[in-house]
GUDO-877282 format. One line per 4 residues: number of its first residue (from 1); their letters; for each residue x negated, y, z negated of N, C-alpha, C. Coordinates in pm, whole numbers, plus 50000, padded with zeros to 5 digits. Layout:
N
NUM> a> X,Y,Z,X,Y,Z,X,Y,Z | ...
This chain:
325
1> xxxx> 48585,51793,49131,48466,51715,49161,48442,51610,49053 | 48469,51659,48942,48439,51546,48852,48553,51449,48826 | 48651,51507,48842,48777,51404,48888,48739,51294,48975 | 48694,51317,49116,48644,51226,49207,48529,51140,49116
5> xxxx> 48427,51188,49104,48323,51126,49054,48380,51015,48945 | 48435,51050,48866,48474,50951,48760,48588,50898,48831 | 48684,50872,48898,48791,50794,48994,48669,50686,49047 | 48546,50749,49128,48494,50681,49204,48405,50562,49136
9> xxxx> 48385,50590,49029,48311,50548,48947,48385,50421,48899 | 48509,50453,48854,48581,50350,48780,48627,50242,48886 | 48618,50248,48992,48637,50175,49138,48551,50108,49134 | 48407,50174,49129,48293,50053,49158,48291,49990,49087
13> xxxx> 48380,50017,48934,48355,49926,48819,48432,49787,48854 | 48557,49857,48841,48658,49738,48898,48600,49631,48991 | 48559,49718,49108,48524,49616,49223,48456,49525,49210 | 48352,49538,49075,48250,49459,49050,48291,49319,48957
17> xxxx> 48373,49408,48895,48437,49289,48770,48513,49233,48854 | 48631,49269,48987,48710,49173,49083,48607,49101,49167 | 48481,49050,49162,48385,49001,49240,48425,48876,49116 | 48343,48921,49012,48286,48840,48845,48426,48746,48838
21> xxxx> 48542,48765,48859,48689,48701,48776,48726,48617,48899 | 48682,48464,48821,48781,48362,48922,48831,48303,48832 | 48843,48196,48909,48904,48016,48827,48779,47970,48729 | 48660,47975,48872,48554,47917,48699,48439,48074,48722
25> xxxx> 48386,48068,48588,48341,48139,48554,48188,48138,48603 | 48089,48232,48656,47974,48210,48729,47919,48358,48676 | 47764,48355,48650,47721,48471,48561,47683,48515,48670 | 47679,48622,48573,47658,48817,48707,47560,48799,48825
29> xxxx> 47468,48728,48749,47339,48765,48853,47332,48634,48962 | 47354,48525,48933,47377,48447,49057,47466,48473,49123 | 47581,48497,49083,47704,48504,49154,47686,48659,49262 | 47676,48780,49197,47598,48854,49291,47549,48883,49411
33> xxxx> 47419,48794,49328,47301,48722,49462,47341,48621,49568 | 47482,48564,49543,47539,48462,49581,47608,48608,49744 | 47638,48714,49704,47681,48776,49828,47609,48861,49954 | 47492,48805,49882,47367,48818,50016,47337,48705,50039
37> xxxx> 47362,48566,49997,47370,48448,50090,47267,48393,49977 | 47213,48416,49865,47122,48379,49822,47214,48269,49726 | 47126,48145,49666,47150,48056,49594,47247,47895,49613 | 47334,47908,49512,47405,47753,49608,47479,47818,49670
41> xxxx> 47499,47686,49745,47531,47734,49914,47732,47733,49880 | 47758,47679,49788,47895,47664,49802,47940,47785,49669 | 47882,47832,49598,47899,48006,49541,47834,48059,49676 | 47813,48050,49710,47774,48150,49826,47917,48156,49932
45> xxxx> 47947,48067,49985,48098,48028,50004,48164,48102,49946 | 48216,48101,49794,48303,48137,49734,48325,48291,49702 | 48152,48338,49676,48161,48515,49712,48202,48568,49810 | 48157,48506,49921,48135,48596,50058,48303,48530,50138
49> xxxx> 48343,48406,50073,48479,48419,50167,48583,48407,50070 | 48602,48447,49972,48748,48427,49832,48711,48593,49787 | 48629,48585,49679,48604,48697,49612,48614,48812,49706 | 48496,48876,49776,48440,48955,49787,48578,48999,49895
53> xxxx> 48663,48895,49978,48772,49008,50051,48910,49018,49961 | 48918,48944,49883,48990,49007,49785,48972,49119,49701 | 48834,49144,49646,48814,49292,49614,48804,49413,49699 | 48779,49347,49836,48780,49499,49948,48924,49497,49996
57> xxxx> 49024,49398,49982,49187,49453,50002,49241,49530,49888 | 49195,49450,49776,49242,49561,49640,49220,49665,49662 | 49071,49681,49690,49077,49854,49621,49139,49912,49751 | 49122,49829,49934,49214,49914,50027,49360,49937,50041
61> xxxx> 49396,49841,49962,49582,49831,49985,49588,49974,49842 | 49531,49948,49749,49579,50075,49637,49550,50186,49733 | 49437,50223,49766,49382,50345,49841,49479,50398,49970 | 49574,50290,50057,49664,50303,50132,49748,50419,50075
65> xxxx> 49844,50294,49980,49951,50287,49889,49923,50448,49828 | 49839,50456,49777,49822,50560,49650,49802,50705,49764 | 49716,50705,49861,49721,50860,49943,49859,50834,50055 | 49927,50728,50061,50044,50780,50142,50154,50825,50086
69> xxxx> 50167,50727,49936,50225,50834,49841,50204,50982,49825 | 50120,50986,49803,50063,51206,49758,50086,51253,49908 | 50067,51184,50007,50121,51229,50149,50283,51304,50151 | 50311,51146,50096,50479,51156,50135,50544,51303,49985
73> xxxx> 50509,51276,49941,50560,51366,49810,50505,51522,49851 | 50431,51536,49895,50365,51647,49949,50471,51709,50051 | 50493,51612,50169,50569,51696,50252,50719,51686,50233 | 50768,51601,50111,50927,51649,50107,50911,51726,50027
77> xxxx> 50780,51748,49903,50819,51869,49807,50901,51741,49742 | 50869,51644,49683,50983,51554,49587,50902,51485,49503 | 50850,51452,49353,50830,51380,49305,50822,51252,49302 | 50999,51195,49348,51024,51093,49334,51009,51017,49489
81> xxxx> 50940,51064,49552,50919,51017,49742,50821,50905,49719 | 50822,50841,49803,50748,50682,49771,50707,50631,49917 | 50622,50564,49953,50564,50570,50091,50655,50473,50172 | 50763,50392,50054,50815,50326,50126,50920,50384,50195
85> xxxx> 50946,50493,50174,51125,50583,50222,51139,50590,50324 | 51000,50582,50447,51033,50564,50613,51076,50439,50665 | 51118,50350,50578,51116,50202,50592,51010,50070,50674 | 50907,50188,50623,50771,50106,50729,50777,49967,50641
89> xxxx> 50747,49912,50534,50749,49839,50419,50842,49754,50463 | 50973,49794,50459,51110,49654,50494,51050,49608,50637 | 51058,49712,50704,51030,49614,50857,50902,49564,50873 | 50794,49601,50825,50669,49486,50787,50687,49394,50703
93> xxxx> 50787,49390,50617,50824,49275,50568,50870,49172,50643 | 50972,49264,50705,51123,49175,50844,50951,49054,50919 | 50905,49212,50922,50780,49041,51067,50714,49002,51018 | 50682,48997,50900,50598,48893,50811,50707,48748,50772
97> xxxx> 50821,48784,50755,50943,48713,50709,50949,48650,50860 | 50985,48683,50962,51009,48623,51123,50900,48507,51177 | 50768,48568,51079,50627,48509,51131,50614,48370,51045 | 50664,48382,50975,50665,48266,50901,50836,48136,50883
101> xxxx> 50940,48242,50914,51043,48122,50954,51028,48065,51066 | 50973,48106,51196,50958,48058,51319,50820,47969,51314 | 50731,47966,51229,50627,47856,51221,50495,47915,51293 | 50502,48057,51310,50382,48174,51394,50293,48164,51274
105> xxxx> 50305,48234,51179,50210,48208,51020,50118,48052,51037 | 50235,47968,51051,50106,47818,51020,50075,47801,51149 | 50084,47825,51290,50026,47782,51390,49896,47837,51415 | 49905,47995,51356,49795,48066,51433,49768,48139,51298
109> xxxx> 49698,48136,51242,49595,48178,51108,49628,48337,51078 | 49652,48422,51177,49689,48567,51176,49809,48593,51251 | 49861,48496,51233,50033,48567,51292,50110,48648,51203 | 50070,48627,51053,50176,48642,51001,50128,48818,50933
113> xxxx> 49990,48828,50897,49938,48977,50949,49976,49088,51077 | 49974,48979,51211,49985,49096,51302,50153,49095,51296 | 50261,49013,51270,50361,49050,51322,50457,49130,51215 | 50349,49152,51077,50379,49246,51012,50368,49407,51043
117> xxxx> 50285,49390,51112,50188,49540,51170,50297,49597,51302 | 50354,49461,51360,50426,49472,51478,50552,49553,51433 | 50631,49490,51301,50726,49542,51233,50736,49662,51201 | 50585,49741,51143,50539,49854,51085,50578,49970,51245
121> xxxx> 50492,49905,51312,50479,49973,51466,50652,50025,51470 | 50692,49910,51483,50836,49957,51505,50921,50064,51422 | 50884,50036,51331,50928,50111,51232,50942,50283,51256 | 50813,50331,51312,50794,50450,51379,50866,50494,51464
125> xxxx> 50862,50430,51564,50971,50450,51704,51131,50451,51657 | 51159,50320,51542,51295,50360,51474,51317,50501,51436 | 51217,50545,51332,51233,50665,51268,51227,50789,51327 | 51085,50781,51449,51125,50916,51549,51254,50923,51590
129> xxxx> 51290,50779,51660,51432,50815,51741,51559,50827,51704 | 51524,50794,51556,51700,50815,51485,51665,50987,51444 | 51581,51025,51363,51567,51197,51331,51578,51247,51440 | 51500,51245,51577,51515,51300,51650,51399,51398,51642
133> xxxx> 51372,51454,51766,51230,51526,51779,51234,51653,51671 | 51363,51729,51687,51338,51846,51540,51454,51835,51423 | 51436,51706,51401,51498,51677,51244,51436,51689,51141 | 51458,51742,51042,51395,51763,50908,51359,51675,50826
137> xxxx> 51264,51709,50671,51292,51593,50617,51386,51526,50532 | 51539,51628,50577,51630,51548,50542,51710,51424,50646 | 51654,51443,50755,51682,51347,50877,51592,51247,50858 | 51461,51277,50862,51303,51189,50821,51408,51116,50718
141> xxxx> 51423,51119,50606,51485,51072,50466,51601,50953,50529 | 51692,50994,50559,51797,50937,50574,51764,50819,50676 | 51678,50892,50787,51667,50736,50883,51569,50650,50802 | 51481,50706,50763,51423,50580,50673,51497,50502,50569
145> xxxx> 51572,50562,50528,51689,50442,50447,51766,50369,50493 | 51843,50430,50620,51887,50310,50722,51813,50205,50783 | 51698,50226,50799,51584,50118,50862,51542,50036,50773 | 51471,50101,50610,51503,49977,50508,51569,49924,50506
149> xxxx> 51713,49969,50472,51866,49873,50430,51897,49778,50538 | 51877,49846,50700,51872,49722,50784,51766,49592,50797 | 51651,49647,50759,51526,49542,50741,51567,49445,50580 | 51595,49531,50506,51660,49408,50357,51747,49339,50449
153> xxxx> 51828,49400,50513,51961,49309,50548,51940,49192,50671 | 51846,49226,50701,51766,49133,50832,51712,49012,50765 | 51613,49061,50619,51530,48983,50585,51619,48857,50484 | 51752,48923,50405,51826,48847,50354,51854,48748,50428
157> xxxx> 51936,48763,50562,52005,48686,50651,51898,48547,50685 | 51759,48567,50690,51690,48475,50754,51660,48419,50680 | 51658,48477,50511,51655,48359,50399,51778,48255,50394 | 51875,48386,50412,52018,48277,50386,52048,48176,50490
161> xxxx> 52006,48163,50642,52031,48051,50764,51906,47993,50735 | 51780,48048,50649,51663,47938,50680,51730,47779,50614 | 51686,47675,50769,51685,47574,50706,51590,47496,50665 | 51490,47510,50678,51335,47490,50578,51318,47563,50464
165> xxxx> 51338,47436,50364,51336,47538,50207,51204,47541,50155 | 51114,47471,50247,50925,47520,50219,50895,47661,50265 | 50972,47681,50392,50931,47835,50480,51080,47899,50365 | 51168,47934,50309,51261,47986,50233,51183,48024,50113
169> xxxx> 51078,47903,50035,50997,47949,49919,50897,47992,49961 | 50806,47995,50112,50677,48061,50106,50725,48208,50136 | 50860,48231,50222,50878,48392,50223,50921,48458,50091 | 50982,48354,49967,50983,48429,49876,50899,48472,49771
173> xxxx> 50780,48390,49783,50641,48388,49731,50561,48512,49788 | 50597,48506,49915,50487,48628,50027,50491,48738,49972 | 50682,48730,49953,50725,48898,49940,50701,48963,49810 | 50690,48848,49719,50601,48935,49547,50486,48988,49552
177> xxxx> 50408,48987,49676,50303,49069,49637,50149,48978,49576 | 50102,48950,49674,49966,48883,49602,49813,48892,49703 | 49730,48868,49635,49565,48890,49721,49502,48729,49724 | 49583,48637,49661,49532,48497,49679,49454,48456,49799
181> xxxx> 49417,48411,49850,49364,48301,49960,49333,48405,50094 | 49315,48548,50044,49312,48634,50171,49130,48634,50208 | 49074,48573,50316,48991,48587,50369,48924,48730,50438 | 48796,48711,50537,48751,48824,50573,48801,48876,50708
185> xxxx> 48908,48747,50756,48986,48785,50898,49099,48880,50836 | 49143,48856,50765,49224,48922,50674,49194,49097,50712 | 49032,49101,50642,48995,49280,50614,48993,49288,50775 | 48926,49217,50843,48915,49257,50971,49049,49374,51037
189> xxxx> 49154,49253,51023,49246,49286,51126,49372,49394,51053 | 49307,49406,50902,49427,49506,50847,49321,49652,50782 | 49222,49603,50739,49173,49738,50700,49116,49863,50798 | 49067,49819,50921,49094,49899,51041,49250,50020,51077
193> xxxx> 49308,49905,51055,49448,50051,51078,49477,50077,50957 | 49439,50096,50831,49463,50105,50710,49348,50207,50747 | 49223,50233,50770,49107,50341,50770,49216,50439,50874 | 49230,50388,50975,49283,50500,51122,49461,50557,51021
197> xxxx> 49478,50504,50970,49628,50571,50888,49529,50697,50797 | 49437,50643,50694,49404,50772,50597,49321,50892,50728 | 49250,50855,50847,49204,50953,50908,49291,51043,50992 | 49424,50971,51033,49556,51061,51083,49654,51127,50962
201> xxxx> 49600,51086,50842,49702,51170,50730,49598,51276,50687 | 49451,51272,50655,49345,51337,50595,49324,51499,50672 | 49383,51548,50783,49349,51640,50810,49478,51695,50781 | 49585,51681,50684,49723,51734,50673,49713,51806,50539
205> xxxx> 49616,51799,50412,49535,51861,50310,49585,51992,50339 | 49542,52080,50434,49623,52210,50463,49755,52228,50459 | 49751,52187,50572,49965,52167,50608,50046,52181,50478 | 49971,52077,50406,50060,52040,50282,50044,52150,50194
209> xxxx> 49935,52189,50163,49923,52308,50045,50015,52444,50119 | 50059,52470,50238,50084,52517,50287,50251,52548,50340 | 50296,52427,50263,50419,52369,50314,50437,52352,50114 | 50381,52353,50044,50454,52378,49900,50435,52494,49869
213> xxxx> 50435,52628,49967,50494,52736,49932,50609,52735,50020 | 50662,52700,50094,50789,52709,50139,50804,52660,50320 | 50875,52625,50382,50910,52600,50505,50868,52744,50635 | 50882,52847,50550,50864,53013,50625,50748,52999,50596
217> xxxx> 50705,53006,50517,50545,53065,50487,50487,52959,50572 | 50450,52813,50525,50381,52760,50662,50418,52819,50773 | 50512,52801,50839,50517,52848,50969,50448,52957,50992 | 50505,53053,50880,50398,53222,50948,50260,53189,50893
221> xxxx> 50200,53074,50881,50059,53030,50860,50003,52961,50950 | 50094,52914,51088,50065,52852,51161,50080,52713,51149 | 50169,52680,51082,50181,52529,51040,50290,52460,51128 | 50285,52354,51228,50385,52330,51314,50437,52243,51233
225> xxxx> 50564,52214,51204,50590,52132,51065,50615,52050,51219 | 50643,52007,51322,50711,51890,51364,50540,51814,51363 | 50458,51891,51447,50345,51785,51408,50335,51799,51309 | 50334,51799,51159,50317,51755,51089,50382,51645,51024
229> xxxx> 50498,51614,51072,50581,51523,51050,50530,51381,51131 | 50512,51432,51275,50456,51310,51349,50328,51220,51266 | 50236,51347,51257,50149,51284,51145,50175,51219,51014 | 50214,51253,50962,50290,51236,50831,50323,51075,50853
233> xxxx> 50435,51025,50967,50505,50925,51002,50431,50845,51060 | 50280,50909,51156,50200,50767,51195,50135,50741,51085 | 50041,50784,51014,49993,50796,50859,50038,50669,50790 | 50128,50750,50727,50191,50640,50624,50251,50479,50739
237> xxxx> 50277,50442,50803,50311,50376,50853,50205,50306,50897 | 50087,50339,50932,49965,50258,50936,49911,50250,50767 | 49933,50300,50713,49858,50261,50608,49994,50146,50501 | 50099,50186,50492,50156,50089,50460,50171,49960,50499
241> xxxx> 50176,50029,50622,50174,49822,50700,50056,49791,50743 | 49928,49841,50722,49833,49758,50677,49827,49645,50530 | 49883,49713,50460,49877,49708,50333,49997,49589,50309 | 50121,49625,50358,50191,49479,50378,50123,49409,50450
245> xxxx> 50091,49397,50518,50035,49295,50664,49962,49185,50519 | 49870,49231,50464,49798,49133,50384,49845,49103,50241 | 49921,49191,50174,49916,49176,50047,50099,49157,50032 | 50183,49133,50107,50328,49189,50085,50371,49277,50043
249> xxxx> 50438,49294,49971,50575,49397,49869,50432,49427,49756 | 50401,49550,49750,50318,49594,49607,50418,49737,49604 | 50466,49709,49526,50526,49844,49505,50513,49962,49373 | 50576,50091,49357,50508,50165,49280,50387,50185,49263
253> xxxx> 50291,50158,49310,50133,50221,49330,50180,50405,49374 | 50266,50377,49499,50239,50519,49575,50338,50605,49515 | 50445,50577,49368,50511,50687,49313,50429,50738,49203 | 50388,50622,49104,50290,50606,48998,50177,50731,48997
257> xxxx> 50114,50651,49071,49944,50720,49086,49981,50878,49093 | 50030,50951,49209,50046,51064,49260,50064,51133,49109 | 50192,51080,49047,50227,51153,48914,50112,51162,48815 | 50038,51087,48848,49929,51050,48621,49814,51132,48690
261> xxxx> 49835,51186,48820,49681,51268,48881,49691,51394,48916 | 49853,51433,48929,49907,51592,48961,49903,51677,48875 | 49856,51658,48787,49842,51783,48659,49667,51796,48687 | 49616,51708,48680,49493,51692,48691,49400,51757,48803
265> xxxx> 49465,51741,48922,49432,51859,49006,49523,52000,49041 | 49574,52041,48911,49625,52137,48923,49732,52169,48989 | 49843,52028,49086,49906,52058,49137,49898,52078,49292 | 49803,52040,49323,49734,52098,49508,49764,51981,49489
269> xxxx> 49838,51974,49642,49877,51843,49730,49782,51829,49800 | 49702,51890,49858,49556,51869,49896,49464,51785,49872 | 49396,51847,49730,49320,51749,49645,49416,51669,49599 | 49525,51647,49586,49632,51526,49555,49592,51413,49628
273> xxxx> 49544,51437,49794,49548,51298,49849,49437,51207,49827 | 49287,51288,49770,49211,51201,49774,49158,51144,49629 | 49232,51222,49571,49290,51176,49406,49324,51053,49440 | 49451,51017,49470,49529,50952,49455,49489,50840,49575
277> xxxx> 49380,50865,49606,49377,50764,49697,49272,50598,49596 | 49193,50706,49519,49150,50655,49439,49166,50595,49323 | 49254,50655,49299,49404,50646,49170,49456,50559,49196 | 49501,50483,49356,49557,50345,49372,49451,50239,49381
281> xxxx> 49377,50281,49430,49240,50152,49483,49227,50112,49320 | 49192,50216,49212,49188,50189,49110,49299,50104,49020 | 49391,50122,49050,49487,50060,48977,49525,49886,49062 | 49544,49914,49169,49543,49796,49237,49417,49655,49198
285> xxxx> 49323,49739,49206,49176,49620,49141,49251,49593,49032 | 49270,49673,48905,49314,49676,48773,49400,49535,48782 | 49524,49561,48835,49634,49464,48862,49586,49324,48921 | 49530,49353,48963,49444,49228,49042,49351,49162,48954
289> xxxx> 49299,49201,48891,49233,49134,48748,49281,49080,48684 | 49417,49149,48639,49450,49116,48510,49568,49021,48538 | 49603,48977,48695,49698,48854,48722,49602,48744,48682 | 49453,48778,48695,49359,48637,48700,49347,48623,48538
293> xxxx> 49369,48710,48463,49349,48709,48320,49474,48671,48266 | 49579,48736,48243,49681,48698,48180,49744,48517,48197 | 49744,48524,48321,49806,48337,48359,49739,48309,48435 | 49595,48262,48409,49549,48233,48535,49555,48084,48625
297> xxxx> 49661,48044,48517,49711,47876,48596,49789,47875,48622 | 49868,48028,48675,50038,48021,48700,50027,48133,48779 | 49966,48154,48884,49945,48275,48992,50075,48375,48927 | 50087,48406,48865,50140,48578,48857,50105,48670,48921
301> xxxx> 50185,48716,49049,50189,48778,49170,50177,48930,49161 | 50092,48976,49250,50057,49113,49199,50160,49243,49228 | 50278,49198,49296,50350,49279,49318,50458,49258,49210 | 50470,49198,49110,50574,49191,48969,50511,49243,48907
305> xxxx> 50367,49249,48885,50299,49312,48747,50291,49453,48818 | 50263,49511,48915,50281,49621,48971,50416,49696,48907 | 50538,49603,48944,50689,49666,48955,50712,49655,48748 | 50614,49541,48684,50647,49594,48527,50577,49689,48457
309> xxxx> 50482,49726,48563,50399,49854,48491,50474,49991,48552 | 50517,49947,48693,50562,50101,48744,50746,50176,48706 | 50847,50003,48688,50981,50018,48648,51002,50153,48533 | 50913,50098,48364,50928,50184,48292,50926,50338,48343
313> xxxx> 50789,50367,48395,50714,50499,48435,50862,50578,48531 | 50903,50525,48600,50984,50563,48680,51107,50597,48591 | 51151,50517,48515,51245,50577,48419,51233,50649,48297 | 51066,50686,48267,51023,50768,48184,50996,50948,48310
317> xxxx> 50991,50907,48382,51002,51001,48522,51095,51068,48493 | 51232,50967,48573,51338,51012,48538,51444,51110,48404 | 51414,51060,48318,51465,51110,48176,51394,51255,48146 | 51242,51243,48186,51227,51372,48196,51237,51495,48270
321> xxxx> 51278,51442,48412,51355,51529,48492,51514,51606,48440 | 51563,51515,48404,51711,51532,48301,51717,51632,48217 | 51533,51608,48116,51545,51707,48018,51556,51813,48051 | 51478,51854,48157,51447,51988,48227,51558,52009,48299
325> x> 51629,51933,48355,51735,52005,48404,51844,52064,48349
């Protein structure tokens, strides 16, 4: 409980200071007041359509990211499981990448959101139908790496024939990862299936505590592991490709977080998810700040400062797996 409380706490902090941090600087209390419509009319503008949905994707893309991680690690029983391993991520990339070489992105203001989501969608139907209705999660595993490696290999190809080297640099810009210029059509049309992903993973808290004593014991607990897998796979797949849909490639949030919060709740994959759901929202604002702080005349993209805070951790991960082994 006090875990939550102080997670939740440090969220509202963030959220408040990702309101406060632009280009120019505007004090607390107008700027604020500026998001109930009060004062000049063009800070009023700038809260209610720049700021204020950039701080409600931060803290939702971490909050995705961070409980589909403790999801996914939960039901392989793996440390090192990452929300991207079903390849929801590459193929919301693939239609964010499609939406924007074909000229869908600049024609229509949300193409390049939904045909990320479209990608994600697919992604599912890939992964049911390559595991197969009672494949494990060593089948789960494997088709999701074929569906990434084919979505990298999709997404390469359309860099390498693009012959527009404006649409060649905006997909390579997209795919680092950033909250720039994201409006409130934006939260509309991605934080909806980003809420319906954590409410189809949130009743799996059991399953999971249930399923890290062993494959037998759930079962003689009543645990149907295939629905739990179905769940598991719509879950993360709505919440990831919400989370691409607006922000691109943020990666390591959902290996990161899970780890710096699992000692902390003792190890329950349970209370793991809503740890860690907070554990990303939190870190994501974090990251999102501190692109506006460090260079703030050279957009430094939030999915590189993500991958230089999470690279080390992962190979400080690693080495200590080694020791122990």
């Amino acid at each position: 409980m006090r875990l939550t409380a102080a997670l939740g706490a440090l969220v509202g902090v963030l959220f408040v200071i990702s309101l406060l941090i632009g280009t120019s600087w505007q004090p607390p209390g107008p700027a604020l007041a500026a998001l109930f419509g009060r004062g000049d009319p063009l800070l009023v503008l700038i809260m209610q359509e720049l700021r204020l949905p950039r701080a409600i994707l931060g803290a939702a893309v971490g909050a995705s990211l961070g409980l589909a991680g403790a999801a996914m690690q939960g039901f392989l029983r793996n440390p090192l499981a990452e929300p991207g391993l079903i390849g929801t991520s590459g193929t919301a990339a693939l239609g964010a990448v499609l939406a924007i070489q074909t000229g869908l992105a600049a024609a229509f203001p949300l193409g390049l959101p939904l045909a990320a989501l479209a990608g994600a969608a697919l992604s599912v139907g890939l992964v049911m139908g390559l595991a197969g209705p009672r494949g494990g999660a060593l089948a789960l595993i494997l088709a999701g790496i074929a569906i990434s490696a084919l979505a990298g290999a999709a997404t390469s190809l359309v860099l390498n024939l693009s012959p527009n080297p404006f649409a060649a640099n905006e997909i390579v810009f997209w795919m680092m990862g950033s909250l720039v210029d994201r409006s409130m059509l934006h939260v509309r049309i991605a934080v909806p299936v980003m809420i319906a992903g954590a409410v189809i993973l949130w009743p799996a808290a059991r399953a999971l505590r249930a399923l890290s004593l062993g494959e037998d014991a759930a079962a003689s607990m009543g645990i149907s592991l295939r629905a739990l897998r179905l769940r598991l796979v719509l879950g993360t797949a709505a919440l990831v490709g919400g989370a691409t849909a607006v922000a691109g490639t943020v990666g390591f949030v959902g290996l990161v977080v899970p780890h710096l919060l699992r000692r902390a709740v003792g190890g329950d994959p349970g209370r793991l998810l809503g740890a860690s759901a907070l554990g990303g929202a939190a870190m994501v604002l974090a990251a999102d700040i501190a692109v506006r702080v460090i260079l703030p005349g050279r957009d430094l993209k939030l999915g590189v400062l993500t991958a230089l805070i999470g690279a080390p951790f992962f190979l400080q991960l690693i080495l200590r797996l080694r020791v122990r082994a």
